[in-house]
N, CA and C of each residue as an Amber inpcrd file, in Angstrom:
protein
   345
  31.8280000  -9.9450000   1.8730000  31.8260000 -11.3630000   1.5710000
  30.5170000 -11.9680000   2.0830000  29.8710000 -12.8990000   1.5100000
  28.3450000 -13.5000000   1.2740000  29.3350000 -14.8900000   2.3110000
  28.3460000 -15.2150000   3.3750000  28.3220000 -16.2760000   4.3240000
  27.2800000 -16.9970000   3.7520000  27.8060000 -18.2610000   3.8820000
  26.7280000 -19.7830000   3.6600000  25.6890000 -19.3840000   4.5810000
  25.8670000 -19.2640000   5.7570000  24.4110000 -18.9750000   6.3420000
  23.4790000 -17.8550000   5.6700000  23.6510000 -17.0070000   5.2160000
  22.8230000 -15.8590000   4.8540000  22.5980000 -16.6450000   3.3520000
  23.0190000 -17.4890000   2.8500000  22.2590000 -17.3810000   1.7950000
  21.7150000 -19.4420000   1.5210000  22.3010000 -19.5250000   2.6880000
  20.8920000 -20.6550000   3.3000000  19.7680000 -20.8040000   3.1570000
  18.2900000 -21.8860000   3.0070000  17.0120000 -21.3070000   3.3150000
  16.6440000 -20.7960000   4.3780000  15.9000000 -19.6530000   3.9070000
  15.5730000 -18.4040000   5.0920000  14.0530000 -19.0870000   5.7530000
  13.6760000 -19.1140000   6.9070000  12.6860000 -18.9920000   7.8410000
  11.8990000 -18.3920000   7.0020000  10.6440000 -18.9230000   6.7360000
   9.5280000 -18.0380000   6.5550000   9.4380000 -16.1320000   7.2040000
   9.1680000 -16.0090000   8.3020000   9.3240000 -14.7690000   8.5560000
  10.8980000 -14.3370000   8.4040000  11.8200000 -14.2310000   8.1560000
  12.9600000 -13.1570000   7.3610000  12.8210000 -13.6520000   6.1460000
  12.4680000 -14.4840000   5.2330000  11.7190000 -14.4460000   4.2010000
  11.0020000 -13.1320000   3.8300000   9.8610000 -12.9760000   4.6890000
   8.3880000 -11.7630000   4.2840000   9.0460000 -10.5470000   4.8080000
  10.3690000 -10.7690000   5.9650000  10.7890000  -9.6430000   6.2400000
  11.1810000  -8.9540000   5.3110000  12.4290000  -9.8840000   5.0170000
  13.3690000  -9.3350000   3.6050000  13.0060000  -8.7010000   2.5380000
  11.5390000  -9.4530000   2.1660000  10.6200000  -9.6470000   0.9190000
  10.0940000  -8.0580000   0.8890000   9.5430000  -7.4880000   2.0590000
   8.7420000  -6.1460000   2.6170000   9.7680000  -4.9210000   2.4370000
  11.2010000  -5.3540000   3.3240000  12.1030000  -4.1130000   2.6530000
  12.5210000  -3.9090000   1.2820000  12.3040000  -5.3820000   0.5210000
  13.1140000  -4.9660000  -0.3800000  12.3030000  -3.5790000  -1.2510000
  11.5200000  -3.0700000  -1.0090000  10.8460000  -1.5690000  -1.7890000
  11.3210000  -0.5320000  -0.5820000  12.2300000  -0.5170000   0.1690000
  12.6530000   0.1620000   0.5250000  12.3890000   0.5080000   2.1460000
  13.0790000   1.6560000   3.0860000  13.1890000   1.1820000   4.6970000
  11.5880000   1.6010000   5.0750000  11.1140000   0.6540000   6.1010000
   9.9640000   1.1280000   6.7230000  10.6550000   0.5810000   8.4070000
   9.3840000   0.9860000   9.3280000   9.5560000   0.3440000  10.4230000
   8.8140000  -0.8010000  10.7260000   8.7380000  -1.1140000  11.8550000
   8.0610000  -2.2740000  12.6630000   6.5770000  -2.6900000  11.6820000
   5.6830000  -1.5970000  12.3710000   4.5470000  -1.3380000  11.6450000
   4.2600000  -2.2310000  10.3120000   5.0960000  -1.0790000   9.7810000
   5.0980000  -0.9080000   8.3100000   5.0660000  -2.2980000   7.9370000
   6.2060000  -2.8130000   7.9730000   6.5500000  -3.8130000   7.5800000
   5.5150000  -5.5690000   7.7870000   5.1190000  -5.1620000   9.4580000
   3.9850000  -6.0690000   9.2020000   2.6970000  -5.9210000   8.2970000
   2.7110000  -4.7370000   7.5770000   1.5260000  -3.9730000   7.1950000
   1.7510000  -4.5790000   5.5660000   3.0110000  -4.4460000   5.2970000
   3.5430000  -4.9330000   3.9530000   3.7510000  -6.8000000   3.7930000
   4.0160000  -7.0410000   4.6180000   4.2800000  -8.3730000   4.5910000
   2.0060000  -9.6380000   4.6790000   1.7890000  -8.2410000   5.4290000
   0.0110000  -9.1700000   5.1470000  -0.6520000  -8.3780000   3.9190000
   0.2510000  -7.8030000   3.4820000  -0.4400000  -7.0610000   1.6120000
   0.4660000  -8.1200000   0.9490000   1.6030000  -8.0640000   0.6360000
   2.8110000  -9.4570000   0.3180000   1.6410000 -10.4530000  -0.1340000
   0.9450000 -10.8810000   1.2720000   0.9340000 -12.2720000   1.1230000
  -0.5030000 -12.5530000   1.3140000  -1.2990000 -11.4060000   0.4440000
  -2.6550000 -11.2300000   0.4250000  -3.2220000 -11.9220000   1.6890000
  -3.3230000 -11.5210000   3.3030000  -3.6570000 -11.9870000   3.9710000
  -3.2210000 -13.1700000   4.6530000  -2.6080000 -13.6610000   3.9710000
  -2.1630000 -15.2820000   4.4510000  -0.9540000 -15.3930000   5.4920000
  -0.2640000 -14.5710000   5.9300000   0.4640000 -14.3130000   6.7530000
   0.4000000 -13.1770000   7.5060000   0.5470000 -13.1680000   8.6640000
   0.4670000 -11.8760000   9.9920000   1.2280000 -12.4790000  10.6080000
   2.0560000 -11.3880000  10.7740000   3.2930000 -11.6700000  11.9130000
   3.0110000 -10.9500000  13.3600000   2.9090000 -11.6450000  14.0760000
   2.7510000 -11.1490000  15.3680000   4.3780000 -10.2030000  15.8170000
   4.0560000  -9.4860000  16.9720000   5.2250000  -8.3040000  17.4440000
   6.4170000  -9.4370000  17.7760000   6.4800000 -10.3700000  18.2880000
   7.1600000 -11.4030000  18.8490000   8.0080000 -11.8230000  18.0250000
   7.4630000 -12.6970000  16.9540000   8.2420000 -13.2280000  15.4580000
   8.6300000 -11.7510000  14.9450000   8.3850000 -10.7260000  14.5650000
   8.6240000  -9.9120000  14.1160000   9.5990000  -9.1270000  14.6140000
   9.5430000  -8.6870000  16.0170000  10.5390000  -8.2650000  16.7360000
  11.9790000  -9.1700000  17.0390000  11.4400000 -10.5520000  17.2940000
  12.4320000 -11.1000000  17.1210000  13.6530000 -11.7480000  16.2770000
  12.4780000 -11.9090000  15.0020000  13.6230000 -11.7020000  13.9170000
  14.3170000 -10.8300000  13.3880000  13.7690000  -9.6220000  13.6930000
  14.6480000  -8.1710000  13.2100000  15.8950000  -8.2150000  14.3430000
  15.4970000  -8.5540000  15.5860000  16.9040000  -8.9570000  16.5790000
  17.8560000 -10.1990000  15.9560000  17.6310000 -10.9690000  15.3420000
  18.2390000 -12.0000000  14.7960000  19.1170000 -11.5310000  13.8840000
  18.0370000 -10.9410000  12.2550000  18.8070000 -10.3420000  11.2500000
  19.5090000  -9.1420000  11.5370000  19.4420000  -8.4510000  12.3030000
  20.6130000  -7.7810000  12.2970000  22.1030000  -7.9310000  13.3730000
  21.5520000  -8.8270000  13.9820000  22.8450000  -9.4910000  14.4490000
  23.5460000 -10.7140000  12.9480000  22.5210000 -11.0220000  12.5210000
  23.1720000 -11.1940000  11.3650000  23.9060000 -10.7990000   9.7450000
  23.1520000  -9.1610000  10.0100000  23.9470000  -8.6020000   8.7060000
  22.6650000  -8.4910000   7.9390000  21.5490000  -9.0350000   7.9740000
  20.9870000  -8.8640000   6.9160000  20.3390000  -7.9880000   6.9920000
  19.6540000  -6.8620000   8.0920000  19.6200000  -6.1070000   7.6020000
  20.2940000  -4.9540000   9.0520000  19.9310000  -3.6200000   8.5610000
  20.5850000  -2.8480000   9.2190000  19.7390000  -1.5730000   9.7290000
  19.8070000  -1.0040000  10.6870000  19.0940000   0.2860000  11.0720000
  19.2580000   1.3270000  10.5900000  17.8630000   1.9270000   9.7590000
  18.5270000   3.3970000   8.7450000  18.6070000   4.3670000   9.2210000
  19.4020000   5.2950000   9.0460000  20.0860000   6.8770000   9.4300000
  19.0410000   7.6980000   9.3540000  18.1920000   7.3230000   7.8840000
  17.1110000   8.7930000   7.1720000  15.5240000   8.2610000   7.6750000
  15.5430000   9.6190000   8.2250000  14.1890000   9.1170000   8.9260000
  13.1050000  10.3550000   8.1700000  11.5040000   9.8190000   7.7230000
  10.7160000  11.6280000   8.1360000  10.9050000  12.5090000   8.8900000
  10.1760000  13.7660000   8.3510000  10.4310000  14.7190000   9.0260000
   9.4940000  14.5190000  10.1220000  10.2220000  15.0080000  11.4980000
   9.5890000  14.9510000  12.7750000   8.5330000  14.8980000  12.7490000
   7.5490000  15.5620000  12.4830000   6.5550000  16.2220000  12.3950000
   5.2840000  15.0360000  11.3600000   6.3590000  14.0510000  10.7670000
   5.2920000  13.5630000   9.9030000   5.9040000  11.7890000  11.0170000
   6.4140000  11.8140000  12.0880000   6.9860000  10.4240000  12.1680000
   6.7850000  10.2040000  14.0840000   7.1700000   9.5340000  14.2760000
   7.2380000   9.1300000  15.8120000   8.6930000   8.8100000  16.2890000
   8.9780000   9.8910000  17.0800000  10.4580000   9.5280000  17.3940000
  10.7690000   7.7500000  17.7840000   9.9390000   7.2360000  18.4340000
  10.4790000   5.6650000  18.6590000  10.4250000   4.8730000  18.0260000
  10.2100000   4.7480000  16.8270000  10.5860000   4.0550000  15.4930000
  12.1720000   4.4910000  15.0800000  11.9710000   2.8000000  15.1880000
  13.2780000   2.7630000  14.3710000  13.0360000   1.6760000  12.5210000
  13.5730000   2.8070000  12.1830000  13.3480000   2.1750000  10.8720000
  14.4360000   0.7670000  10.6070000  13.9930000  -0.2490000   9.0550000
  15.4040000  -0.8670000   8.9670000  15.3670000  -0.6810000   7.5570000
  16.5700000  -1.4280000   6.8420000  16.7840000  -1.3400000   5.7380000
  17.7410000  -2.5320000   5.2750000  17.4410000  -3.0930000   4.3600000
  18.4440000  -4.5030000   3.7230000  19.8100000  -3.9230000   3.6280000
  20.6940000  -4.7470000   4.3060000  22.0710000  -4.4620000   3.7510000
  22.6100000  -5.7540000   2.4560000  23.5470000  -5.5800000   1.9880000
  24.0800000  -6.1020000   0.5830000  23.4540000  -7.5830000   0.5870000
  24.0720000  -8.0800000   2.1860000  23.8220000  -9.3210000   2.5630000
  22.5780000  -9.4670000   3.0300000  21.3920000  -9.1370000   2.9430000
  20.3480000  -9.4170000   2.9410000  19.5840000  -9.5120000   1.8090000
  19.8900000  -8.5970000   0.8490000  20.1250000  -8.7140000  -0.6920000
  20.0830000  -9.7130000  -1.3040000  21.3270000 -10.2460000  -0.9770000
  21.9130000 -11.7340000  -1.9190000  21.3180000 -12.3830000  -1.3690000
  20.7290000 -12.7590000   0.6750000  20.2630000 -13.6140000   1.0350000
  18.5160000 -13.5810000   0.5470000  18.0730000 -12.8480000  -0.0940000
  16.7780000 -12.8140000  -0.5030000  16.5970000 -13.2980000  -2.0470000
  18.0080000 -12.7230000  -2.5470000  17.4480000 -13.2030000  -4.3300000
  17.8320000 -14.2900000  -4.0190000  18.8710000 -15.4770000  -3.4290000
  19.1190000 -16.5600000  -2.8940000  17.8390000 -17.2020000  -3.1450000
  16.8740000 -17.0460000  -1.8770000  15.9780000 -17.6230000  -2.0800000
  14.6550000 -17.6190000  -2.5540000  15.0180000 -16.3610000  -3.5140000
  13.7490000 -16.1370000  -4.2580000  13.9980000 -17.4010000  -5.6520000
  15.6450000 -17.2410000  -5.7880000  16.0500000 -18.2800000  -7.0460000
  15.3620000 -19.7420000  -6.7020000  15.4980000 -20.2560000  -5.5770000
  14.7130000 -21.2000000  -4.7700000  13.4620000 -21.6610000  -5.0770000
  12.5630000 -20.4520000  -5.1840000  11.0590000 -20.4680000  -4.7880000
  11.2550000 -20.7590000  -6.4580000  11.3450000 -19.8960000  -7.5090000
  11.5690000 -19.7410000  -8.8200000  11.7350000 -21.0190000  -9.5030000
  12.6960000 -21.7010000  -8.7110000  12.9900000 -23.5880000  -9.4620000
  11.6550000 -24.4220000  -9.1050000  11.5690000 -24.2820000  -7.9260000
  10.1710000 -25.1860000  -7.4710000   8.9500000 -24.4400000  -8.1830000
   8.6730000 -23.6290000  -8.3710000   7.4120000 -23.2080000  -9.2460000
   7.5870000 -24.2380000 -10.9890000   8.9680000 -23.5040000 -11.4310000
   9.6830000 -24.5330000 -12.5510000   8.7850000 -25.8100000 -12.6130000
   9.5220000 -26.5830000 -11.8980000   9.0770000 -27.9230000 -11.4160000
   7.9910000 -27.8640000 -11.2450000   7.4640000 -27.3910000 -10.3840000
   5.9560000 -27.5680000 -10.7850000   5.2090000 -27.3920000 -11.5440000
   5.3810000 -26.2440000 -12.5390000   4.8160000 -26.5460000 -13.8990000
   5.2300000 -27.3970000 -15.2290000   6.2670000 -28.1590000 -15.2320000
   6.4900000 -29.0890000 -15.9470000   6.0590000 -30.2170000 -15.0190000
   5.1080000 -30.0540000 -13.9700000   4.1630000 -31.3450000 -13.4940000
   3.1750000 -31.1860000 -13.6650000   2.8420000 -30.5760000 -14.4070000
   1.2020000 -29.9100000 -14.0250000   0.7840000 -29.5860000 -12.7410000
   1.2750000 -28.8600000 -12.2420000   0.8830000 -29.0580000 -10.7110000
   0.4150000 -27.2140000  -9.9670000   0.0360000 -26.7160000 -11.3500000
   0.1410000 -24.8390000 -11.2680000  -1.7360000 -24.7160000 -11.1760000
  -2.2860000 -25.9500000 -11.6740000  -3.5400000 -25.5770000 -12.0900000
  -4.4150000 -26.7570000 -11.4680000  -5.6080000 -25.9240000 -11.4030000
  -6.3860000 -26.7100000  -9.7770000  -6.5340000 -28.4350000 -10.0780000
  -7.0080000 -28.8300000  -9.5910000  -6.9020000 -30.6140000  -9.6910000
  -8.4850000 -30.6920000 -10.2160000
């Protein structure tokens, strides 16, 4: 079952979080690595916001710690990977539907193309 909070507007960072797993589980790293490709530079998440929202979302469900890791040999045992669960899912197309209306709107304002 989908909670009003999870499919609430999301915080900018579990936004880029969400946004980064959704191609599938990486770790810590990774994910900041994906989220400043995401957002061609324009966002860097420091260890802090980053660490701390992965403590958030998965006390909230959205996402979850994955089982399948590389092989030893290609990985670092202290990574922990994550991965979207259902409800991080819905809480992301949620507010991708979001972002999607306001673009809408903004191009039936003219408002897509430089001034």
């Amino acid at each position: 079952m989908t909670s009003n909070r999870a499919l609430a507007p999301l915080t900018p960072a579990v936004f880029h979080i969400l946004f980064a797993l959704a191609t599938g589980d990486k770790h810590g790293y990774e994910i900041a690595k994906q989220v400043a490709e995401d957002s061609q530079g324009q966002v860097r998440m420091g260890t802090g916001t980053l660490y701390g929202s992965i403590k958030r979302m998965l006390a909230d469900g959205l996402i979850e710690q994955a089982e399948d890791r590389p092989a030893p040999e290609l990985d670092d045992e202290r990574r922990r990977y994550y991965r979207l669960t259902g409800e991080g899912r819905r809480a992301l197309h949620a507010e991708v539907q979001r972002y999607a209306r306001v673009v809408a709107v903004a191009a039936d304002r003219d408002l897509l193309t430089p001034a």
